[in-house]
N, C-alpha and C positions, 0 to 999 in steps of 0.2 A: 499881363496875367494878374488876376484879381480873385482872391478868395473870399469863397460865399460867406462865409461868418464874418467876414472883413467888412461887410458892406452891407445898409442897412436898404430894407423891403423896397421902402418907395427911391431910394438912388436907384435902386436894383432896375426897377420898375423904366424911369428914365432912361437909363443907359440903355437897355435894351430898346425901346422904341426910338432913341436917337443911333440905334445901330450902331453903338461904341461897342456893344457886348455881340458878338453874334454864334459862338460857340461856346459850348460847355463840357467840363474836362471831371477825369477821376483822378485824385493826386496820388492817391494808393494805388491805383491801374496803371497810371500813365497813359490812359484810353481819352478821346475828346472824341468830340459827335457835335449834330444840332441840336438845342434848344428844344425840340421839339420831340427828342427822339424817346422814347418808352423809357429804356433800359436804364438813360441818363437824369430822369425825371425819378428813376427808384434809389437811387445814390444818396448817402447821409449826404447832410448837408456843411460839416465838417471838412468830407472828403473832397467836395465839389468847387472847382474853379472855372472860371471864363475866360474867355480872351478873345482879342479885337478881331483879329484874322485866323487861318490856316497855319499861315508862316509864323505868326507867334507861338502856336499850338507844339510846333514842328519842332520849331528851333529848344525849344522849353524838354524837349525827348519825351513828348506825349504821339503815341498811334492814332489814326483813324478806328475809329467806331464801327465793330464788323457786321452791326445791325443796320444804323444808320447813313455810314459812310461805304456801304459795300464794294461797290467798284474800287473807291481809293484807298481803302482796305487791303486789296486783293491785289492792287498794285506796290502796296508796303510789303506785302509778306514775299513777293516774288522778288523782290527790291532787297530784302532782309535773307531770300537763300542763295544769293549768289558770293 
């Protein structure tokens, strides 16, 4: 887990094309998604963390992304009402 103001553009930059970064998280939400995703692209940058894997994301009590991550979303919240 790595926070955005933690880390500067061109590292930023690297990690991600060495695939050390591959998802992107809200620390006020508790929400992660991809890199790629809209919603997560509109996020302060304060707010905004990464991390290597899924399982990081997980373990850290951040959800799936209900724009980006839909399916594994949809598998949280049915997972979350029983």
């Amino acid at each position: 887990m790595l926070k955005h103001s933690e880390i500067a553009a061109k590292m930023l930059i690297v990690k991600i094309k060495n695939k050390e970064i591959c998802l992107g998280g809200n620390i006020r939400l508790k929400i992660y998604g991809t890199l790629q995703c809209t919603s997560g692209k509109r996020m302060k940058i304060q707010n905004r963390m990464f991390f290597t894997s899924e399982d990081d994301a997980l373990i850290n009590g951040f959800r799936p992304c209900g724009h980006c991550l839909n399916q594994k979303y949809k598998k949280w919240i049915c997972s979350t009402q029983k």
